[in-house]
Biopython code that builds the backbone (N, CA, C, O; Angstrom):
import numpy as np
from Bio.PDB.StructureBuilder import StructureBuilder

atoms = [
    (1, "UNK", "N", (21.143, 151.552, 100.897)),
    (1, "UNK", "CA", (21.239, 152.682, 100.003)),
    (1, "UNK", "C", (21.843, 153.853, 100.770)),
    (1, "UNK", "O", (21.604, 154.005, 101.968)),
    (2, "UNK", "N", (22.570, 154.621, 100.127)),
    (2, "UNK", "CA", (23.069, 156.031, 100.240)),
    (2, "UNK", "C", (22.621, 157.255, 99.663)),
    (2, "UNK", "O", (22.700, 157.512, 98.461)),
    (3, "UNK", "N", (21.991, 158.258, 100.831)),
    (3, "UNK", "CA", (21.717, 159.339, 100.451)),
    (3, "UNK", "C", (23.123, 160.347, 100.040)),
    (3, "UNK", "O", (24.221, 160.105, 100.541)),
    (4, "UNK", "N", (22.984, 161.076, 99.418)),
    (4, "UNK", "CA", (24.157, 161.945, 99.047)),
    (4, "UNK", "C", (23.988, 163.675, 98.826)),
    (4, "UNK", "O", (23.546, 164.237, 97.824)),
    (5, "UNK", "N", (24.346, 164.129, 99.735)),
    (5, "UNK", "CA", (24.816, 165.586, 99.887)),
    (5, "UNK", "C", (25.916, 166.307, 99.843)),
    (5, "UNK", "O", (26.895, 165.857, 100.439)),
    (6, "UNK", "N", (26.018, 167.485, 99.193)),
    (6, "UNK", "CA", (27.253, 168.522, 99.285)),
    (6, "UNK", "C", (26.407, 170.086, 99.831)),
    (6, "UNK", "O", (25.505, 170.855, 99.499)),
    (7, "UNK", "N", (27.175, 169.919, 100.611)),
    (7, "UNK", "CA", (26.988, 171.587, 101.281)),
    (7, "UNK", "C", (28.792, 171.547, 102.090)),
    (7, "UNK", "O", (29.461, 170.622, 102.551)),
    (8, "UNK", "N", (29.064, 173.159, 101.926)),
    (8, "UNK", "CA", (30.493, 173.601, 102.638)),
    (8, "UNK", "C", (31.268, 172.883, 102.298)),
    (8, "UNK", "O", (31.793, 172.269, 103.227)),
    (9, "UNK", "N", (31.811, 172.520, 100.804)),
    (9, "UNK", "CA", (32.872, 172.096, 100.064)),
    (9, "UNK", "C", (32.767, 170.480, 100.626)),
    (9, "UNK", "O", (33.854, 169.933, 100.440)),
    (10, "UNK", "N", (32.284, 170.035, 100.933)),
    (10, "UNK", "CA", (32.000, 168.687, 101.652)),
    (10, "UNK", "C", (31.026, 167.437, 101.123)),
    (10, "UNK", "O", (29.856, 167.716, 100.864)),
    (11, "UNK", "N", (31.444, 166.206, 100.974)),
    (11, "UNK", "CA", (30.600, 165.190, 100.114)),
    (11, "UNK", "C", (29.474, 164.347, 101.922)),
    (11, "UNK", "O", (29.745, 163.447, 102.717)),
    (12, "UNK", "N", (28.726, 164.950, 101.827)),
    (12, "UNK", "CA", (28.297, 164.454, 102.794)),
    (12, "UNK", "C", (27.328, 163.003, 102.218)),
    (12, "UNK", "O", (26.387, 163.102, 101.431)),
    (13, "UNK", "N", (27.864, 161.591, 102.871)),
    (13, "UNK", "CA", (27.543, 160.816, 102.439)),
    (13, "UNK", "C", (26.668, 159.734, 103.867)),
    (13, "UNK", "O", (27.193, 159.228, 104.859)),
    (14, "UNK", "N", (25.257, 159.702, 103.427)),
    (14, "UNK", "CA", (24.273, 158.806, 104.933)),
    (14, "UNK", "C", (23.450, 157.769, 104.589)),
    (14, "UNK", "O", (22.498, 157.744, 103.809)),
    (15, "UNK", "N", (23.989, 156.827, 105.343)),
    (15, "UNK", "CA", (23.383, 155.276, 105.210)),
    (15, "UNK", "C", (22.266, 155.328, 105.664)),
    (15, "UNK", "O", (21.996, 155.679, 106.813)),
    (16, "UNK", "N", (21.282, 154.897, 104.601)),
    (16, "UNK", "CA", (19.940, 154.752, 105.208)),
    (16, "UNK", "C", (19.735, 153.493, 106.024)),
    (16, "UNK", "O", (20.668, 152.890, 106.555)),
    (17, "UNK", "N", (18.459, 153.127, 106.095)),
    (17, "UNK", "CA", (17.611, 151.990, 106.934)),
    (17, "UNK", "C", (18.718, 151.375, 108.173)),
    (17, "UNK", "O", (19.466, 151.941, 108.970)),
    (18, "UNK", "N", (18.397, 149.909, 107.878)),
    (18, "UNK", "CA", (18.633, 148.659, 108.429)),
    (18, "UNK", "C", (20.704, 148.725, 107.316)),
    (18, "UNK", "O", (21.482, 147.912, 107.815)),
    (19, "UNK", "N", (21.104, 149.254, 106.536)),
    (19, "UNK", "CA", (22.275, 149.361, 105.827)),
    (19, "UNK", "C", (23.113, 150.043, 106.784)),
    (19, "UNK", "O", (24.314, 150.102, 106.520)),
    (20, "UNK", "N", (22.667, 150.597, 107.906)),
    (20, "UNK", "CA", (23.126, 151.251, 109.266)),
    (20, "UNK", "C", (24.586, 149.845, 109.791)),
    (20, "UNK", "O", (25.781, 149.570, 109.684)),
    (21, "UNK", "N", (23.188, 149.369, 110.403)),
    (21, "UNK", "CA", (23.468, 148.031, 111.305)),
    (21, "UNK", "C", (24.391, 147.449, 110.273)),
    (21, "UNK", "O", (25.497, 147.249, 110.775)),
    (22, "UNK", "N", (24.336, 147.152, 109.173)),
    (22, "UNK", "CA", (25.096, 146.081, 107.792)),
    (22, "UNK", "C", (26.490, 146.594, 107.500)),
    (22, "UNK", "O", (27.397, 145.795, 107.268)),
    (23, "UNK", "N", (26.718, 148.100, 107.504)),
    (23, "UNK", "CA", (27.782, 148.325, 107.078)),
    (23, "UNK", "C", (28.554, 149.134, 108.397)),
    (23, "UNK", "O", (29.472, 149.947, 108.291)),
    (24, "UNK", "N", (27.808, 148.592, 109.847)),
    (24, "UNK", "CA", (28.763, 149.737, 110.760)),
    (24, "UNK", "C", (29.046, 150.629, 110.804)),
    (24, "UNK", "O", (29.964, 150.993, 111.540)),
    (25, "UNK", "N", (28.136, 151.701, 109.737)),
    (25, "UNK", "CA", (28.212, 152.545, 109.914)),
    (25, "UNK", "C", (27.207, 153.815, 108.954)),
    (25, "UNK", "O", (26.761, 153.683, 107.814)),
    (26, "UNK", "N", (27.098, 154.805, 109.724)),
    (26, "UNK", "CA", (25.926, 154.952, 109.618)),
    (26, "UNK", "C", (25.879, 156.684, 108.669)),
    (26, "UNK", "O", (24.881, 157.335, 108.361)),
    (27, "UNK", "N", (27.124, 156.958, 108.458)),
    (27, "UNK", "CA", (27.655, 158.644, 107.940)),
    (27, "UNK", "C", (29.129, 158.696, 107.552)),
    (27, "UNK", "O", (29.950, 158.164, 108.299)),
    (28, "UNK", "N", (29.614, 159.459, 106.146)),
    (28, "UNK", "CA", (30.514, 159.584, 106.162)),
    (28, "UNK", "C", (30.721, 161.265, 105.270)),
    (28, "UNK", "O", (30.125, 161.664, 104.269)),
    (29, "UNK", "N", (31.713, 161.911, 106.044)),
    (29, "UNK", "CA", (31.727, 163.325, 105.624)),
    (29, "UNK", "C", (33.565, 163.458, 105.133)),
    (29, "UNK", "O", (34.616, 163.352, 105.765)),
    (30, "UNK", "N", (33.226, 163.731, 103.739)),
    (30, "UNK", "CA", (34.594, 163.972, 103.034)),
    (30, "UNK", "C", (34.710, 165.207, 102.293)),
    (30, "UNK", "O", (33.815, 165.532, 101.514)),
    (31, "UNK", "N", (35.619, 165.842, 102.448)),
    (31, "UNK", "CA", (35.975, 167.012, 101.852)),
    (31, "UNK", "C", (36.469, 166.943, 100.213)),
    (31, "UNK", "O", (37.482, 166.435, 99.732)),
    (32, "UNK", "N", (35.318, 167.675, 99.544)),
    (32, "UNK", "CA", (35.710, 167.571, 98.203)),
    (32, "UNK", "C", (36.929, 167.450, 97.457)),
    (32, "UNK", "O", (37.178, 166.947, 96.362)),
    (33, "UNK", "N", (37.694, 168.091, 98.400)),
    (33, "UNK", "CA", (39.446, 168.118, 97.794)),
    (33, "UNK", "C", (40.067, 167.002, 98.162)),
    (33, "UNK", "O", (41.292, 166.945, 98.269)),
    (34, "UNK", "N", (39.119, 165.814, 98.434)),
    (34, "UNK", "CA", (39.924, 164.670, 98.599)),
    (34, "UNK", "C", (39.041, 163.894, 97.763)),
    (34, "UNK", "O", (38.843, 162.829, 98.348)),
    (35, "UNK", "N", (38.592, 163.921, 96.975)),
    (35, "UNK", "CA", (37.722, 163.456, 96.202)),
    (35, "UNK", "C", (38.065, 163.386, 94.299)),
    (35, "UNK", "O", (37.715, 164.139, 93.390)),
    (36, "UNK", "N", (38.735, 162.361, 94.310)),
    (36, "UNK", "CA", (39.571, 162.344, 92.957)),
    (36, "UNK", "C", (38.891, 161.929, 91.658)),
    (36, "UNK", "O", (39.457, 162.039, 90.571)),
    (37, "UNK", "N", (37.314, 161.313, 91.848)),
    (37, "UNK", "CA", (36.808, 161.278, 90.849)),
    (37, "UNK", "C", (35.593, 160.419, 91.220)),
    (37, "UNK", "O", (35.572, 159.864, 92.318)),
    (38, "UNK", "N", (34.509, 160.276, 90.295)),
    (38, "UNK", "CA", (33.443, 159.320, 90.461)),
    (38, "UNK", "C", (32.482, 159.015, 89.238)),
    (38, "UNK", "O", (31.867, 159.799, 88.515)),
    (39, "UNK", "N", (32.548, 157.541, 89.230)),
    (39, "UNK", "CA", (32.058, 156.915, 88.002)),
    (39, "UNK", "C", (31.038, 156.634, 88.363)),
    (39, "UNK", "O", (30.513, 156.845, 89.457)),
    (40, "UNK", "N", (30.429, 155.824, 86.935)),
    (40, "UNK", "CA", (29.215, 154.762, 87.111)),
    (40, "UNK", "C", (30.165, 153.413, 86.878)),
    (40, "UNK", "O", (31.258, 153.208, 86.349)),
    (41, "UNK", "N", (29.016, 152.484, 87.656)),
    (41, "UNK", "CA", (29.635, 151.183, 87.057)),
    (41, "UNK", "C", (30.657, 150.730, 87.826)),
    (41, "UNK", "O", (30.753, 149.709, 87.146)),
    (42, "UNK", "N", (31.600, 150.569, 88.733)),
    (42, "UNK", "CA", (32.639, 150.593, 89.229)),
    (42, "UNK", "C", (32.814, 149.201, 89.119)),
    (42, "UNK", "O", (32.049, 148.240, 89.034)),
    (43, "UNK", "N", (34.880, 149.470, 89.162)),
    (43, "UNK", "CA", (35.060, 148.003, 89.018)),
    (43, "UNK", "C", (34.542, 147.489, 90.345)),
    (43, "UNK", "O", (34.291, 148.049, 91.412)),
    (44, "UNK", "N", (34.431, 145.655, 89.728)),
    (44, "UNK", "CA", (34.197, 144.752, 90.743)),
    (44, "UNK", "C", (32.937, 145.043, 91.111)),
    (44, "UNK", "O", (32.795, 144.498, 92.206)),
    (45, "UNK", "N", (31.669, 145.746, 90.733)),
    (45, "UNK", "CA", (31.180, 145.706, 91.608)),
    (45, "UNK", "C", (30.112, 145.101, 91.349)),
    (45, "UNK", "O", (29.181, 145.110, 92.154)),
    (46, "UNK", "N", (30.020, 144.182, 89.663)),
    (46, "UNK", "CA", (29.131, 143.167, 89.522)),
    (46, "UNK", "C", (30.140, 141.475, 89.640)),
    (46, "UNK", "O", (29.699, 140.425, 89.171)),
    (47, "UNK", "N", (31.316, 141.577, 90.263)),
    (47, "UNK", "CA", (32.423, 140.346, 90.529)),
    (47, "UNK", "C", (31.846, 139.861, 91.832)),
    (47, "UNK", "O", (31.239, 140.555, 92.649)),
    (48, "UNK", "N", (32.150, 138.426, 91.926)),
    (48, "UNK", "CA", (31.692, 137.866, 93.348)),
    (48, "UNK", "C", (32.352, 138.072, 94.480)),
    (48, "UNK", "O", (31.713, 138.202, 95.525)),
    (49, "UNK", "N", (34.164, 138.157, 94.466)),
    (49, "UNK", "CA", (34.794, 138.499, 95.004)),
    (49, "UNK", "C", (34.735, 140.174, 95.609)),
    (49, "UNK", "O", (35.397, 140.916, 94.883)),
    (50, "UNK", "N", (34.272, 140.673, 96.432)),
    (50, "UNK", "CA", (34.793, 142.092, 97.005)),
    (50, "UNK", "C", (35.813, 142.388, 97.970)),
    (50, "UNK", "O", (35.669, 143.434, 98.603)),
    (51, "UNK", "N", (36.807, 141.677, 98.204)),
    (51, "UNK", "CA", (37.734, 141.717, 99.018)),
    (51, "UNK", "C", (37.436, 140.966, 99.986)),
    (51, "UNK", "O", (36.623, 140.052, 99.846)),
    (52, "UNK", "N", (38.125, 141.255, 101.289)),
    (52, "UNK", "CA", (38.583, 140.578, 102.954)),
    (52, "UNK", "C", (37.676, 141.613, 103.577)),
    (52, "UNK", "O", (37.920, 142.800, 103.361)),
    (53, "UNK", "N", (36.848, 141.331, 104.188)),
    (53, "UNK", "CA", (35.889, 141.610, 105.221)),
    (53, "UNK", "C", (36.800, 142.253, 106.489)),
    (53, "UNK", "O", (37.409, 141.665, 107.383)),
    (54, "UNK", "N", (36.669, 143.537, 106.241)),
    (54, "UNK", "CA", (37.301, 144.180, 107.565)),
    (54, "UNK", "C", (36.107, 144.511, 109.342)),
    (54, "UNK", "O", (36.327, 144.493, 110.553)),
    (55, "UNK", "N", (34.917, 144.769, 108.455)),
    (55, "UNK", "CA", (34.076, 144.973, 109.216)),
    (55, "UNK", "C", (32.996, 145.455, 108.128)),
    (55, "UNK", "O", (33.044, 146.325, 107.257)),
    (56, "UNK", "N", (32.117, 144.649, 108.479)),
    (56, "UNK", "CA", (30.639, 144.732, 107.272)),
    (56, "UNK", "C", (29.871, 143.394, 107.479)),
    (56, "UNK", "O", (29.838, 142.590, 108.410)),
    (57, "UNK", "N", (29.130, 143.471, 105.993)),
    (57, "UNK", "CA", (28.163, 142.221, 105.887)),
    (57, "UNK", "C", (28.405, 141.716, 104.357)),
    (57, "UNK", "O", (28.385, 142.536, 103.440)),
    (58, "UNK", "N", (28.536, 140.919, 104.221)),
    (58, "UNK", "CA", (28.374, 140.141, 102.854)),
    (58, "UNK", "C", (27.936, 138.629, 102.579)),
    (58, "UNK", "O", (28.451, 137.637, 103.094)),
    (59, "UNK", "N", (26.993, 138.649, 101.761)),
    (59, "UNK", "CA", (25.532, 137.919, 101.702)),
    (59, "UNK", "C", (25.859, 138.201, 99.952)),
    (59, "UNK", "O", (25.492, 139.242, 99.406)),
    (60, "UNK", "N", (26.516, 137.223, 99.296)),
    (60, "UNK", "CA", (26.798, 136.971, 97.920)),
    (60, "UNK", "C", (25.708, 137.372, 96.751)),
    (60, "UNK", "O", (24.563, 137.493, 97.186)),
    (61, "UNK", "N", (25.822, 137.530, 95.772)),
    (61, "UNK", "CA", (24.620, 138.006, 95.493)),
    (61, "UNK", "C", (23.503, 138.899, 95.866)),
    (61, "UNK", "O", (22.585, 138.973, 95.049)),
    (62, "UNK", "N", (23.417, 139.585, 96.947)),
    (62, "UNK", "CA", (22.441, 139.998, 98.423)),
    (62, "UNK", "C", (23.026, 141.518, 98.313)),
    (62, "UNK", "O", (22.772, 142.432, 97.529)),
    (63, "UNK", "N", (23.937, 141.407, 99.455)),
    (63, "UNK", "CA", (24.035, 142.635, 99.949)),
    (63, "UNK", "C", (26.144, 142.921, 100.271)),
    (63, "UNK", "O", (26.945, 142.069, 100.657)),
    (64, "UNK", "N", (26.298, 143.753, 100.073)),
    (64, "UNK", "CA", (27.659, 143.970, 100.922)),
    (64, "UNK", "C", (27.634, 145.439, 101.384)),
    (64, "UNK", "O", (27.299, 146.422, 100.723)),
    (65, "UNK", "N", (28.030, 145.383, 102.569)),
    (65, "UNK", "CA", (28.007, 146.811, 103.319)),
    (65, "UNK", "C", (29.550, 146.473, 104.112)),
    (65, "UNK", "O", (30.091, 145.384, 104.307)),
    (66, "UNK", "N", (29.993, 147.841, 104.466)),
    (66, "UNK", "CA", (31.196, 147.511, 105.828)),
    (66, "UNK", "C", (32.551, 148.167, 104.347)),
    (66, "UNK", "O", (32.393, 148.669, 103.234)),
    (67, "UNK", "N", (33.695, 147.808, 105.123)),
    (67, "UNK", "CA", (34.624, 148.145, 104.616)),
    (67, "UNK", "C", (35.051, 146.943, 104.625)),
    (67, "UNK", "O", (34.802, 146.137, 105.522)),
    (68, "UNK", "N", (35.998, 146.631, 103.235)),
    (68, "UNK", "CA", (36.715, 145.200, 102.794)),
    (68, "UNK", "C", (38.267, 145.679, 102.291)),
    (68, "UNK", "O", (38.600, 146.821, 101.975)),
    (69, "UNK", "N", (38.726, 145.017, 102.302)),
    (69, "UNK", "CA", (40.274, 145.445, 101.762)),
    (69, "UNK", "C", (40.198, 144.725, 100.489)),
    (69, "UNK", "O", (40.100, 143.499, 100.431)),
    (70, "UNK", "N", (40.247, 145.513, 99.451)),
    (70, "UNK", "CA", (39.947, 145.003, 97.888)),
    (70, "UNK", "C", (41.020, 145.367, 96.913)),
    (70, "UNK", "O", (41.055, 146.481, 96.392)),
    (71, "UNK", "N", (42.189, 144.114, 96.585)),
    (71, "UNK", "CA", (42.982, 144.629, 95.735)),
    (71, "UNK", "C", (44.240, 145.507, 96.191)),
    (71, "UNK", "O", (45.008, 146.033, 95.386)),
    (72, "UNK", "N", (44.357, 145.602, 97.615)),
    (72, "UNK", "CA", (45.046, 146.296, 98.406)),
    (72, "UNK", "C", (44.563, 147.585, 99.084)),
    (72, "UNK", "O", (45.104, 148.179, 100.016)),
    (73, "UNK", "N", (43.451, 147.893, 98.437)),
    (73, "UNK", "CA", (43.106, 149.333, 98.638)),
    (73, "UNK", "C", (41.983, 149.250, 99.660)),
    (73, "UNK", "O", (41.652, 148.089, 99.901)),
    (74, "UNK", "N", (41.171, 150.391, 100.463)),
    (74, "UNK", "CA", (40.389, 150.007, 101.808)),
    (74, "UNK", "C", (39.377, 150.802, 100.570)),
    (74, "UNK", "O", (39.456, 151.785, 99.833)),
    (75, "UNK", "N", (38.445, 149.741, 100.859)),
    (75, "UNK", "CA", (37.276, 150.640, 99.753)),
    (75, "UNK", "C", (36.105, 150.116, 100.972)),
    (75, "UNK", "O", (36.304, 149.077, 101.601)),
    (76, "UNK", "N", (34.662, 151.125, 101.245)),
    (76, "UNK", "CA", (33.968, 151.238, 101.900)),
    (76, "UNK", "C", (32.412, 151.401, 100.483)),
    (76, "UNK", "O", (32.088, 152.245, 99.647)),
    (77, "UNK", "N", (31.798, 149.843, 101.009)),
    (77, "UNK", "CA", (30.515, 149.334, 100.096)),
    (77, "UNK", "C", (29.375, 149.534, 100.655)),
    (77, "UNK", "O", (29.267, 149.353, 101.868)),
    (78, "UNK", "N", (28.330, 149.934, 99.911)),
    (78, "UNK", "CA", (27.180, 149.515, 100.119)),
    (78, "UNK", "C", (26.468, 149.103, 98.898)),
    (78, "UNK", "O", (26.682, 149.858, 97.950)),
    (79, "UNK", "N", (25.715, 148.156, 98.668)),
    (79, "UNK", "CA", (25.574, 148.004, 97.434)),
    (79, "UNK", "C", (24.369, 146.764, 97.915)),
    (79, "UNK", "O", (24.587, 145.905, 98.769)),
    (80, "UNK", "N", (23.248, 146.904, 97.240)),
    (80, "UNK", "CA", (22.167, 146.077, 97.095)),
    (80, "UNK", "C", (21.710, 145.288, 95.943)),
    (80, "UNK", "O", (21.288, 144.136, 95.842)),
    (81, "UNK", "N", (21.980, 146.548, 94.829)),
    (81, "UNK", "CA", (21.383, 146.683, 93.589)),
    (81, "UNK", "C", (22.719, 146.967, 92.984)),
    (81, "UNK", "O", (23.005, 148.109, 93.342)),
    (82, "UNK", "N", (23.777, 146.428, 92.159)),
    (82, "UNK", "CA", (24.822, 146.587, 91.523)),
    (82, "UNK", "C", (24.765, 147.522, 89.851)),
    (82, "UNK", "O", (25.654, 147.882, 89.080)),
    (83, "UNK", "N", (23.071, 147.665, 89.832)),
    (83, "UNK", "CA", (23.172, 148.193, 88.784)),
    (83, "UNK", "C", (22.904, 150.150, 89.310)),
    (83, "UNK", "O", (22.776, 151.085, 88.519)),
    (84, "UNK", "N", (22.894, 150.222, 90.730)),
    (84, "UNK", "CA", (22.491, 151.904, 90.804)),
    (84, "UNK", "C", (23.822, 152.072, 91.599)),
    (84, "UNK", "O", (23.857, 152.859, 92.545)),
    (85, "UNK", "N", (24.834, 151.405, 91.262)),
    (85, "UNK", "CA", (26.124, 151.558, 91.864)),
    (85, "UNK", "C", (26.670, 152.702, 91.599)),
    (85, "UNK", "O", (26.339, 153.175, 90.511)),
    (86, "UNK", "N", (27.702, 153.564, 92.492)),
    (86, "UNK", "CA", (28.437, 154.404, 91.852)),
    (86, "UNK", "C", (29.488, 154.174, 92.758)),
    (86, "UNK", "O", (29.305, 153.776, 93.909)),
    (87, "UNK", "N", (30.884, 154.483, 92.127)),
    (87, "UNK", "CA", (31.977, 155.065, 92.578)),
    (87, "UNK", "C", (32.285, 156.052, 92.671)),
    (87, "UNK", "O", (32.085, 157.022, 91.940)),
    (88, "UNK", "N", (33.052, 155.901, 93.987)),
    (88, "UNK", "CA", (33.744, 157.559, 94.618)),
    (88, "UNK", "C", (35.446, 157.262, 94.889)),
    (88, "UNK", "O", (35.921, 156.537, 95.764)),
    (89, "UNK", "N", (36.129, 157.997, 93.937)),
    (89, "UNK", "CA", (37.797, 157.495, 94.297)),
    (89, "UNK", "C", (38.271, 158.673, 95.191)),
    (89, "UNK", "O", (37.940, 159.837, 94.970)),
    (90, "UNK", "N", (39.096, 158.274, 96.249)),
    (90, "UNK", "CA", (39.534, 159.028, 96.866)),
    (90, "UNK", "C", (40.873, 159.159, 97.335)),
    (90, "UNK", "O", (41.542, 158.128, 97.268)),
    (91, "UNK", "N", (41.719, 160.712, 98.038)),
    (91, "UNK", "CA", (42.570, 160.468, 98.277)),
    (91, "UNK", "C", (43.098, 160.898, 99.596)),
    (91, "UNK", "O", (42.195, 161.626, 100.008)),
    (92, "UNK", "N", (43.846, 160.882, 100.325)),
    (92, "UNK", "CA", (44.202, 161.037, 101.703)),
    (92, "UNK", "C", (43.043, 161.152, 102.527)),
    (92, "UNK", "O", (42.678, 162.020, 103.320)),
    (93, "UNK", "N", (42.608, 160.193, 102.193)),
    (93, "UNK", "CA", (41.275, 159.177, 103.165)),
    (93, "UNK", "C", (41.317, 158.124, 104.170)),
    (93, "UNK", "O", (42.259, 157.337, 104.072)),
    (94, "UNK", "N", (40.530, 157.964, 105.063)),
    (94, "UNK", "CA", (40.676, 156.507, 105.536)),
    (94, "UNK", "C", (40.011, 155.751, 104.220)),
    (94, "UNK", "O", (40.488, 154.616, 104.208)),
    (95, "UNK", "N", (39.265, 155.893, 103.310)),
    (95, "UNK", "CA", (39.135, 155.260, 102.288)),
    (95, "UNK", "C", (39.930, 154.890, 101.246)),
    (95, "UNK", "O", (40.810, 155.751, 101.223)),
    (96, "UNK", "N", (40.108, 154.198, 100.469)),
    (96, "UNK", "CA", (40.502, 154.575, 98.731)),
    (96, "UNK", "C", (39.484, 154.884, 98.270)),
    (96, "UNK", "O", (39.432, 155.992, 97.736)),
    (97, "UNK", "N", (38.460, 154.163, 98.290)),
    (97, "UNK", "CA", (37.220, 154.331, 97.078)),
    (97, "UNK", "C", (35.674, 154.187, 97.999)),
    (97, "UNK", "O", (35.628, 153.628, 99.096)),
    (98, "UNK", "N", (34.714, 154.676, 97.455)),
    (98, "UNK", "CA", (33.345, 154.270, 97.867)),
    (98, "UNK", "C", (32.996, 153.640, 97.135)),
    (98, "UNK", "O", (33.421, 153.715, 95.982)),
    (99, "UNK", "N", (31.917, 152.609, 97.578)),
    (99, "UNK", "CA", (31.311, 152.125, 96.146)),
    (99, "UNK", "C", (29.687, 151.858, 96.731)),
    (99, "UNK", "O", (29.410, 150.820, 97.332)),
    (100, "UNK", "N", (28.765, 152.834, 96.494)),
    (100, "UNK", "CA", (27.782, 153.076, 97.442)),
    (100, "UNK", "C", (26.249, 152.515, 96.078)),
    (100, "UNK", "O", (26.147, 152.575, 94.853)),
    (101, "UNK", "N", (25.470, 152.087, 97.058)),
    (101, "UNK", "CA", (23.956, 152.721, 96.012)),
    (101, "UNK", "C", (23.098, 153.503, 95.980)),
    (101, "UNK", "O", (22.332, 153.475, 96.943)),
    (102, "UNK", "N", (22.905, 154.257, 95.183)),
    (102, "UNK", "CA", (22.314, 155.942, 95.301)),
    (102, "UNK", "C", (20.672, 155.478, 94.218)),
    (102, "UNK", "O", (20.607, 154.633, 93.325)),
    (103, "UNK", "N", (19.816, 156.173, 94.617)),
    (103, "UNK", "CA", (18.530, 156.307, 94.091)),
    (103, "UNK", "C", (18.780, 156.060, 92.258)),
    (103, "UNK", "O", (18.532, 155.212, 91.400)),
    (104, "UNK", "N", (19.534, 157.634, 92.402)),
    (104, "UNK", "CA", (19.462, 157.722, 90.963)),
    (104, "UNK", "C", (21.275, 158.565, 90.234)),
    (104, "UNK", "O", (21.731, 159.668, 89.933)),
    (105, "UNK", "N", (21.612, 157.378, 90.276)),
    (105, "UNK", "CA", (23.028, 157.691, 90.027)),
    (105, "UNK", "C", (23.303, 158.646, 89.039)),
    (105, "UNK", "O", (23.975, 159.639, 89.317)),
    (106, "UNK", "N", (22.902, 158.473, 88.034)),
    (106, "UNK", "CA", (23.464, 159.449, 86.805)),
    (106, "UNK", "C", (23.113, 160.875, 87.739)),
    (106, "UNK", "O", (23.959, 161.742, 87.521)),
    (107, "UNK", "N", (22.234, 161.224, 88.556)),
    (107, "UNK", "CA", (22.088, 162.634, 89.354)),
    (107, "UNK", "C", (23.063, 162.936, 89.890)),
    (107, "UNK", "O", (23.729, 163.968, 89.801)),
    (108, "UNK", "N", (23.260, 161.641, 90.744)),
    (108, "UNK", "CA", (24.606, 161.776, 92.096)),
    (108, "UNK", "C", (26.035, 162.109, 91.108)),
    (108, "UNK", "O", (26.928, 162.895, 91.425)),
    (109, "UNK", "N", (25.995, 161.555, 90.253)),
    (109, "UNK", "CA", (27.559, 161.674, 89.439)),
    (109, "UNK", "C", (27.649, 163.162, 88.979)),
    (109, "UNK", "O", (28.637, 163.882, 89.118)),
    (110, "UNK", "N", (26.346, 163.543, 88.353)),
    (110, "UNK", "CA", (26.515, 164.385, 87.831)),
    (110, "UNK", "C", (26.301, 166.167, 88.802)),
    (110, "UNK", "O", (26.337, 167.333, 88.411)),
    (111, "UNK", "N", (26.082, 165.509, 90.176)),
    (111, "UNK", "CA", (25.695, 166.685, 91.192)),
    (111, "UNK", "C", (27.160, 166.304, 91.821)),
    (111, "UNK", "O", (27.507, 167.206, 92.584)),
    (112, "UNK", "N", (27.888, 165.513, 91.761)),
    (112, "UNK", "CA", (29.486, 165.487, 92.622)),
    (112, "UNK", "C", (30.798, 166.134, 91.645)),
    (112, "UNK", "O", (31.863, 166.571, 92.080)),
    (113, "UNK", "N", (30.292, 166.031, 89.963)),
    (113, "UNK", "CA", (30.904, 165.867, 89.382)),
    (113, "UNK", "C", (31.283, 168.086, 89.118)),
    (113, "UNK", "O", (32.283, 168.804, 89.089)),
    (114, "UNK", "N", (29.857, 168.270, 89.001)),
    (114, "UNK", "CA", (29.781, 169.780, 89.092)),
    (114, "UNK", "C", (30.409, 170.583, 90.657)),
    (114, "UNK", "O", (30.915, 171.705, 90.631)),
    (115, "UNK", "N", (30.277, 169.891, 91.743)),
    (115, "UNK", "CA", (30.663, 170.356, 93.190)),
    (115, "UNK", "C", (32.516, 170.591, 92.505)),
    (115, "UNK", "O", (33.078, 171.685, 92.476)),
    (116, "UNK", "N", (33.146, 169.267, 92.029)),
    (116, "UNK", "CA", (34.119, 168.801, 92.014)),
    (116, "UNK", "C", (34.971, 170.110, 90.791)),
    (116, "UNK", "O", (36.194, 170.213, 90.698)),
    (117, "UNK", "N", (33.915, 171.007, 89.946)),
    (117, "UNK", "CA", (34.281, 171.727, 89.497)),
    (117, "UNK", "C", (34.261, 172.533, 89.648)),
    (117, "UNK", "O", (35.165, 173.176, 89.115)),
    (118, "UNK", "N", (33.287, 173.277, 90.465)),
    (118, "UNK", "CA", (33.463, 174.507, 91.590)),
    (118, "UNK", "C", (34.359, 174.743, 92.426)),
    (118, "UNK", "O", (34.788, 175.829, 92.817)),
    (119, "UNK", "N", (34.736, 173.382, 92.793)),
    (119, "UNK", "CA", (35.949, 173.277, 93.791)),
    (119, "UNK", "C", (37.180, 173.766, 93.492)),
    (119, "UNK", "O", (37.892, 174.572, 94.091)),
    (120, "UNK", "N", (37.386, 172.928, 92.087)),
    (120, "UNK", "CA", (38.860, 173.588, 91.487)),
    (120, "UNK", "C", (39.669, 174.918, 91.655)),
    (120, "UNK", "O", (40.734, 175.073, 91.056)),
]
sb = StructureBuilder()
sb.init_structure("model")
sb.init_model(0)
sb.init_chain("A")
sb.init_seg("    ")
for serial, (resi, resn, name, xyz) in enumerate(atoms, 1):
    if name == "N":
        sb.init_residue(resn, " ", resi, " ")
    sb.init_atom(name, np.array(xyz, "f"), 0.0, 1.0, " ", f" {name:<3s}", serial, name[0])
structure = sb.get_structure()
């Protein structure tokens, strides 16, 4: 799971537990103005396929953490529970997309979604 913060125009995004060790990594800090949008639901992210394993863990059904190359694009997963999924699209990132699991998503969407309009 992923905790999720904004403070100083910034999506501050931190891997909890043992999802440390799984996805290599353990924090990621992105600047709202690179931050092009964020859903619920994201594609693929109830599909079996998640891309080519760049560095992560994937355990089918289970767990996927790490970054995969999906569809061409570098998207960075964590995901346990496919139903508290959210997406984060991004742009002039080492990412394209996040696709993380947050407590309580409809919050996270709707606390990135308001940052994302302050920002403007």
């Amino acid at each position: 799971m992923v905790a999720v913060s904004i403070s100083d125009s910034t999506l501050h995004l931190r891997v909890e537990g043992m999802h440390k060790l799984w996805a290599i990594k353990s924090s990621l800090d992105i600047p709202l103005e690179h931050v092009s949008g964020v859903s619920a639901d994201p594609p693929g992210v109830h599909d079996w396929w998640k891309g080519i394993r760049w560095g992560g863990t994937m355990v089918p059904g289970v767990l996927i953490a790490g970054t995969f190359l999906y569809h061409g694009d570098r998207v960075f997963w964590d995901v346990n529970n496919p139903d508290m999924a959210i997406g984060i699209s991004l742009n002039d990132e080492h990412y394209n997309e996040l696709i993380i699991e947050v407590e309580n998503p409809g919050d996270v969407i709707e606390m990135i979604q308001a940052a994302l309009q302050e920002n403007i």
